[in-house]
N, CA and C of each residue as an Amber inpcrd file, in Angstrom:
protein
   321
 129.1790000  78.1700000 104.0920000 129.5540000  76.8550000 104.5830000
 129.3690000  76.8380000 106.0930000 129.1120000  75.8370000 106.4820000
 128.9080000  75.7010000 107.8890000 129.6920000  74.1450000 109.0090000
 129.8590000  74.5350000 109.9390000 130.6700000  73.2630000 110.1320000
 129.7770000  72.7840000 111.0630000 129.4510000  71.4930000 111.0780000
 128.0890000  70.8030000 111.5040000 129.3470000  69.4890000 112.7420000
 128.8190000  69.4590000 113.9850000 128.9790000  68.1730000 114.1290000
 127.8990000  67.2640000 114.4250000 128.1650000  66.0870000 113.7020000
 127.3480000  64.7130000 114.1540000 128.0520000  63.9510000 115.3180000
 127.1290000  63.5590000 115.8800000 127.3820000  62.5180000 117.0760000
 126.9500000  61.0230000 117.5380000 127.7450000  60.4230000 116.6970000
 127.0870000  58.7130000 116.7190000 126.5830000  58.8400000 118.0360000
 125.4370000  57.3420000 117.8400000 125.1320000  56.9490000 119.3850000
 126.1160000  56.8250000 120.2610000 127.1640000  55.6880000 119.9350000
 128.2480000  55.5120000 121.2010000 129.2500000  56.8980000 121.1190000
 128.6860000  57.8750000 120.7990000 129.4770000  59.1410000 121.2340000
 130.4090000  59.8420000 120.6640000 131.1570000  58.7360000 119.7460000
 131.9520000  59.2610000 118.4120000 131.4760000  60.8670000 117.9720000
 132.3310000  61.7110000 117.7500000 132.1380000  62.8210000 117.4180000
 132.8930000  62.8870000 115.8290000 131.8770000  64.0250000 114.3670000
 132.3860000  64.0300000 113.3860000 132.3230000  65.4030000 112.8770000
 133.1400000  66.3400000 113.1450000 132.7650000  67.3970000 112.3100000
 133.4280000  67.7870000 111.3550000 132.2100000  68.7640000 110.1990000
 132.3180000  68.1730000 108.9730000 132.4150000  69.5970000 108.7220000
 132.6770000  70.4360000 107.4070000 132.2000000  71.4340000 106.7830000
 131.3210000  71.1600000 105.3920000 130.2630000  72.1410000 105.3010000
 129.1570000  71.3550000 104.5370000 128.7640000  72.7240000 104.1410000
 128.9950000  72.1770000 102.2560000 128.0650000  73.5130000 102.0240000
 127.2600000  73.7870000 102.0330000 126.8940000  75.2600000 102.1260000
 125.4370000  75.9190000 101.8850000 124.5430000  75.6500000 100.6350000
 123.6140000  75.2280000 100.8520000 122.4450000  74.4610000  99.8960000
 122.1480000  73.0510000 100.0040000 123.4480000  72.2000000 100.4680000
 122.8930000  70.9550000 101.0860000 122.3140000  70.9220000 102.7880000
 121.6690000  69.9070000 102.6290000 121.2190000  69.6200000 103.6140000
 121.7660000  68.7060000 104.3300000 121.8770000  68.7320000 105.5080000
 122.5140000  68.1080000 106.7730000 122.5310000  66.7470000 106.7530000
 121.6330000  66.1600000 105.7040000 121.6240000  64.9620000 105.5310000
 123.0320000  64.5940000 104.2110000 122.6350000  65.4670000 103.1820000
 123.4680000  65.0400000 102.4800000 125.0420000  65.6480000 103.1660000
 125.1150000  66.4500000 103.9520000 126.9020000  66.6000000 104.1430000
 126.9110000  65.5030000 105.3960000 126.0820000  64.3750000 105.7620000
 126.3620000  63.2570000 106.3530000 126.5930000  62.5650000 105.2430000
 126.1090000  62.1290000 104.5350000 126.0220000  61.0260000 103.4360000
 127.4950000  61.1690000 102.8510000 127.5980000  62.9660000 102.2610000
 128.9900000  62.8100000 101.3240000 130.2890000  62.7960000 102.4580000
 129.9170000  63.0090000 103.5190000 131.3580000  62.3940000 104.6840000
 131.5210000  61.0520000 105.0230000 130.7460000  60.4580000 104.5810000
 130.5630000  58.9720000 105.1670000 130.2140000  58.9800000 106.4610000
 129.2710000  59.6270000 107.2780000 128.8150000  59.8240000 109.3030000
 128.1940000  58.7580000 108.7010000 128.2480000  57.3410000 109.7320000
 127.7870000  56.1470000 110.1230000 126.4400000  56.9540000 110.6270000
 125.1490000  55.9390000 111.2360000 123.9170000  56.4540000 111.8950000
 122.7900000  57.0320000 110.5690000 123.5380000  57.8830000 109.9830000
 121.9490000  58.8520000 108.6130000 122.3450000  57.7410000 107.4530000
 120.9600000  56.8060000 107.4470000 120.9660000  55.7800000 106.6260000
 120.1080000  56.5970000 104.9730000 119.3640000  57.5130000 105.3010000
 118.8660000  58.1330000 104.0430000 118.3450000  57.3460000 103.1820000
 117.8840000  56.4950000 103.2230000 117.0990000  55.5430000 102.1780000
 116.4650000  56.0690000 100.9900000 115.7220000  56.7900000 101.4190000
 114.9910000  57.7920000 100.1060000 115.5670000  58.9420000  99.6700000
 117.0310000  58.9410000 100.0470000 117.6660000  60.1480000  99.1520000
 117.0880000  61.4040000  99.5660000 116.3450000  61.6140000 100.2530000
 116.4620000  62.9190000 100.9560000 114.8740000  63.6070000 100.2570000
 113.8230000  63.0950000  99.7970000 112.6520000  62.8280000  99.1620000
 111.4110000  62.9040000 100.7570000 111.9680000  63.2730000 102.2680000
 111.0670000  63.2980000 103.3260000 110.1390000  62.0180000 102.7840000
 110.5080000  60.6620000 102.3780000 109.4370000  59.9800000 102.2460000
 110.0550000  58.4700000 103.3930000 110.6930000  58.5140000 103.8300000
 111.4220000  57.7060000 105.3740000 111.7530000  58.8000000 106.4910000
 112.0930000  57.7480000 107.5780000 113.0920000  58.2240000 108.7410000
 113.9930000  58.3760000 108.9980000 114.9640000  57.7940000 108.3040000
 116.1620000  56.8060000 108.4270000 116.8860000  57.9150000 108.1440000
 117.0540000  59.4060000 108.3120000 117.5420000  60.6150000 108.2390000
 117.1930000  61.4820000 109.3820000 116.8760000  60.4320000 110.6500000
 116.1460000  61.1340000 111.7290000 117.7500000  61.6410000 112.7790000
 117.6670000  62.1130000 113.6030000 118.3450000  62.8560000 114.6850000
 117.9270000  63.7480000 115.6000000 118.7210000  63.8170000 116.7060000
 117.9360000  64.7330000 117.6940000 119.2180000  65.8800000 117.7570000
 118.4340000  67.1520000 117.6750000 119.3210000  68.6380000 117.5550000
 119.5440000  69.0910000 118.9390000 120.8170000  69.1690000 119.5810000
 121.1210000  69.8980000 120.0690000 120.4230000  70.6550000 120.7650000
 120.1110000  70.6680000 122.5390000 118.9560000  71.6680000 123.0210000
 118.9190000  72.5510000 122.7340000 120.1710000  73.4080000 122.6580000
 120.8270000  74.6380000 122.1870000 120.4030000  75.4260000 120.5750000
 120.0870000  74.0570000 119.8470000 119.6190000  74.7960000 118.1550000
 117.9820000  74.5970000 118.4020000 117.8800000  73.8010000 118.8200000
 116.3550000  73.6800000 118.3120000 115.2580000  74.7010000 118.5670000
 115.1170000  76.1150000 118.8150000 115.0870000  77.1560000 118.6550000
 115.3270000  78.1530000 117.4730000 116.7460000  77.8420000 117.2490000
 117.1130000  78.4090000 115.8950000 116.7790000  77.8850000 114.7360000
 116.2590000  76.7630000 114.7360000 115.4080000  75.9800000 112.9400000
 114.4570000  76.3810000 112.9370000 114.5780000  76.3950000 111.7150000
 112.8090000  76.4820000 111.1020000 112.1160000  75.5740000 111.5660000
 110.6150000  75.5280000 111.6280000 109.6340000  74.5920000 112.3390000
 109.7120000  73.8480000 110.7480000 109.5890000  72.5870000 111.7100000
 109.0370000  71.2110000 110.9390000 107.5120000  71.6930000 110.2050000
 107.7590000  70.9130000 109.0500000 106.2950000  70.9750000 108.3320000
 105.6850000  69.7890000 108.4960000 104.5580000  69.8830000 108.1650000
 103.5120000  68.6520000 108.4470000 103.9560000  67.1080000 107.9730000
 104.6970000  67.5490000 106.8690000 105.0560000  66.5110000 106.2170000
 106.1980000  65.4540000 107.0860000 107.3260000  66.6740000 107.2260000
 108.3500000  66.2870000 108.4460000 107.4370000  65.7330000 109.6500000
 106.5480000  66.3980000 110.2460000 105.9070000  65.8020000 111.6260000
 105.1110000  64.4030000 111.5200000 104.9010000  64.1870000 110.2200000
 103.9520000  62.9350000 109.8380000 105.1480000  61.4670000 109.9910000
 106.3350000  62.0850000 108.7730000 107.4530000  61.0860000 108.5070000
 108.0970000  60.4770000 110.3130000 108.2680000  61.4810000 110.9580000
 108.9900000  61.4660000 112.6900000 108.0070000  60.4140000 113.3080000
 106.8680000  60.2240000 112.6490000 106.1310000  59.2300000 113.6800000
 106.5680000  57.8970000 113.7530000 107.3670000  57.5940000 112.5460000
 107.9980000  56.0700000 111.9230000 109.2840000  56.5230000 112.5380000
 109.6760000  57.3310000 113.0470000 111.6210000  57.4310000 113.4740000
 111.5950000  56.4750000 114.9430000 112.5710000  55.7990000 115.1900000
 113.1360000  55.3310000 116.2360000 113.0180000  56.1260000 117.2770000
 112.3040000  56.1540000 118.4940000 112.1050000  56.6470000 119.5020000
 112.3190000  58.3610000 119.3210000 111.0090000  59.0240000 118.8630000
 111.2670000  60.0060000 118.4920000 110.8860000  60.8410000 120.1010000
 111.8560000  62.2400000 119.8410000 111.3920000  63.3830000 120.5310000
 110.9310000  64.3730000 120.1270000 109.6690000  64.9070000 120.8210000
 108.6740000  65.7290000 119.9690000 109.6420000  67.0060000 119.7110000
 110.5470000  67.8520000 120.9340000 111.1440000  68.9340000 120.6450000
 112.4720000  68.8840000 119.8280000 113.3200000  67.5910000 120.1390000
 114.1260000  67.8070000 119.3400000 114.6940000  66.6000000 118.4540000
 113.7250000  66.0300000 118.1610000 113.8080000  64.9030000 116.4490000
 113.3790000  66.0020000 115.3300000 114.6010000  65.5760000 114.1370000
 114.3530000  66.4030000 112.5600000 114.4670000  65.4940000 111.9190000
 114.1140000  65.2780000 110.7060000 114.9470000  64.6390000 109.8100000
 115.9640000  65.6180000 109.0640000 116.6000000  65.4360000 108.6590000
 117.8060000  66.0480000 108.2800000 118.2460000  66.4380000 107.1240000
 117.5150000  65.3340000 105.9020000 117.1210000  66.2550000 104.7850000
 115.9360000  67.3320000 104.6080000 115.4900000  67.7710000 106.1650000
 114.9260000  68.4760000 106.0610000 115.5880000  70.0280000 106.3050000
 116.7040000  69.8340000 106.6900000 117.4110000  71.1670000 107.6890000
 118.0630000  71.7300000 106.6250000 118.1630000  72.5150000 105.1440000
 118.7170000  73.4210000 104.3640000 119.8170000  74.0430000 104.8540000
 121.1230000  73.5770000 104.3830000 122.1740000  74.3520000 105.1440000
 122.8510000  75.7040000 104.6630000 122.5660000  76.7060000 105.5730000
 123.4060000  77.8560000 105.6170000 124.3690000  78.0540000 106.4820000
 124.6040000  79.2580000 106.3650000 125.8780000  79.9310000 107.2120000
 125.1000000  79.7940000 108.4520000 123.6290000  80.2710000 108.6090000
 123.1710000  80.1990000 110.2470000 123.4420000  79.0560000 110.8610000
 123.4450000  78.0450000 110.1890000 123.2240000  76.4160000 110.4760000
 125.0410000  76.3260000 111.4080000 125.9070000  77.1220000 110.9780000
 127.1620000  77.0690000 111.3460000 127.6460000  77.2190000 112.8780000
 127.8640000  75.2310000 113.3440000 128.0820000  75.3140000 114.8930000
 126.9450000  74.4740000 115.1480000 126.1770000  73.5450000 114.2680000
 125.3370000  72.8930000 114.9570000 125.5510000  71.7860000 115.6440000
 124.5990000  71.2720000 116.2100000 125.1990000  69.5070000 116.8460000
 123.8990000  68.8420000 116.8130000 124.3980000  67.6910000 116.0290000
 122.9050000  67.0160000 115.9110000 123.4450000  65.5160000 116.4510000
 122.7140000  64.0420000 117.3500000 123.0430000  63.0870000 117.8980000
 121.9570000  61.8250000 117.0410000 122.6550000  61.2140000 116.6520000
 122.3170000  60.1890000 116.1220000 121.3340000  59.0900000 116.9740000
 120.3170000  59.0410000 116.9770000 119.4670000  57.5870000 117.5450000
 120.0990000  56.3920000 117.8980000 120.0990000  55.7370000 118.2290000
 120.5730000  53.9420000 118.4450000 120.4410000  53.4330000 117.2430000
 119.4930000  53.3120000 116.5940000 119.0850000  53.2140000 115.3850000
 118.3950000  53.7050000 114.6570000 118.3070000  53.7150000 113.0660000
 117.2650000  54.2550000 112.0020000 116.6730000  52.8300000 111.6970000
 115.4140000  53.1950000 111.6100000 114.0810000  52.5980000 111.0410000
 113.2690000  52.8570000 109.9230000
């Protein structure tokens, strides 16, 4: 398990504990975090699961796959180093202590 915080745009802070095997998207979804709209259920086929990681992690993830780098082009003002989508991030114990910040909006 890992304890993840999200960070709405206006700054609201939510941290969550989330088990290992979901993804960062879904332990937003099953907490109710406002911002990860997830439209496609977590299927990398939208944005709307986009966020920017923490300067501090984005080092420690796995690299985005092509697929992820294709979907980020449709995200709301993306950043090349640190926009994910979030059903992309598989959660483990490493994942434990992350901080990911929510966009202004999903698109």
């Amino acid at each position: 398990m890992a304890k993840i915080t999200y960070i709405e745009h206006g700054g609201k802070e939510h941290v969550v504990d989330v088990s290992n095997g979901l993804t960062v998207m879904e332990g937003a979804r099953d907490n109710g975090i406002p911002g990860i709209e997830a439209d496609c259920g977590g299927a990398c086929a939208c944005s709307t699961c986009h966020v920017y990681i923490d300067p501090t992690w984005v080092e420690k993830l796995a690299a985005k796959d092509a697929m992820e780098e294709d979907m980020l082009d449709f995200a709301y003002e993306p950043d090349a180093a640190r926009s994910r989508l979030t059903c992309q991030l598989k959660v483990t114990d490493d994942l434990d202590g992350l901080v990911v910040q929510m966009p202004e909006k999903q698109i």
